[in-house]
N, C-alpha and C positions, 0 to 999 in steps of 0.2 A: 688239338694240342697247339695251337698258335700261340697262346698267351704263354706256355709253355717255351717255345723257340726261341719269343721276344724275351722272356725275360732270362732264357739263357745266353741271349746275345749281347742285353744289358751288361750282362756277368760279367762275362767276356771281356767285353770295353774297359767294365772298370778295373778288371784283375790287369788287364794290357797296361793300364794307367796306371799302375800301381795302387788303388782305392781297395787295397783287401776286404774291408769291412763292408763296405758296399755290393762288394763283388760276393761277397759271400749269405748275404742277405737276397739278392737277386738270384744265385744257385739254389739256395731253400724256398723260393718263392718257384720257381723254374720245377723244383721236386712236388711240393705239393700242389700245383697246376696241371702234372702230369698225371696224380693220380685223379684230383677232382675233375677232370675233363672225361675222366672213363677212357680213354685211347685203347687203351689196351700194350700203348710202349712202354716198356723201364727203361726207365732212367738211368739207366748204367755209368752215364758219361758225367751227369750231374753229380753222382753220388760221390764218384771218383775226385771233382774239384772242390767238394765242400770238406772230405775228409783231408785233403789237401792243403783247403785253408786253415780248417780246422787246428792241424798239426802247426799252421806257420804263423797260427795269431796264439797257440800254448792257450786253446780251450779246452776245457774240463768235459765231456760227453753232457752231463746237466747244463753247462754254461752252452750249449749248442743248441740244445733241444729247446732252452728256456726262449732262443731267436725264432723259434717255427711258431707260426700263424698261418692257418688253413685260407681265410676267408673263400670257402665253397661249399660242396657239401657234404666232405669230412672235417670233422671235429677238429679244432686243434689238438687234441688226446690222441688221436685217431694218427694225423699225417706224423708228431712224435715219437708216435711208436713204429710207424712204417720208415720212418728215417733211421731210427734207433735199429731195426731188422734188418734195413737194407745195408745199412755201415757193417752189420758182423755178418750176412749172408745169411739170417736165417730165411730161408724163402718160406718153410714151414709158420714163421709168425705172421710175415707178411699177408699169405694167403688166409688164414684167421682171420686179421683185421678185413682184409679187402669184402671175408664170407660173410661176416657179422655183419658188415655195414649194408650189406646186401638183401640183409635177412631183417634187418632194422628199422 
């Protein structure tokens, strides 16, 4: 989960700087790294500053999702929809996607 850490660190810096846009593109990068690395950690603390930004840059849930790019080996469809689940807590969807991809 390193590339995960940096690029929550990234985040961080920039949210500190006031760079929300940035910082909130490096949170989604920091989320889907955590699931493409297979860790086995959730992202709980990610999930919490992108819903954050989310709300303070007045995105639409589509305008959020349309910012996710996987580059790993889930799908951008894939980490979308694991964001999408993990913003309203379904652990039931989440676990689907993570089974499918498994079985895929």
């Amino acid at each position: 989960m390193a590339n995960a850490a940096q690029y929550f660190e990234l985040a961080h810096a920039e949210e500190t700087s006031g760079n929300e846009n940035a910082a909130l593109l490096f949170y989604i990068s920091s989320f889907c790294d955590s699931f493409n690395s297979a860790s086995g950690d959730y992202p709980c603390g990610t999930i919490a500053k992108i819903r954050s930004l989310q709300n303070r840059l007045s995105l639409s849930d589509l305008q959020l999702l349309s910012l996710v790019h996987s580059y790993g080996p889930l799908s951008d469809a894939e980490c979308r929809k694991l964001l999408s689940y993990s913003i309203y807590g379904c652990v039931t969807g989440i676990k689907a996607v993570l089974a499918d991809r498994s079985h895929g």
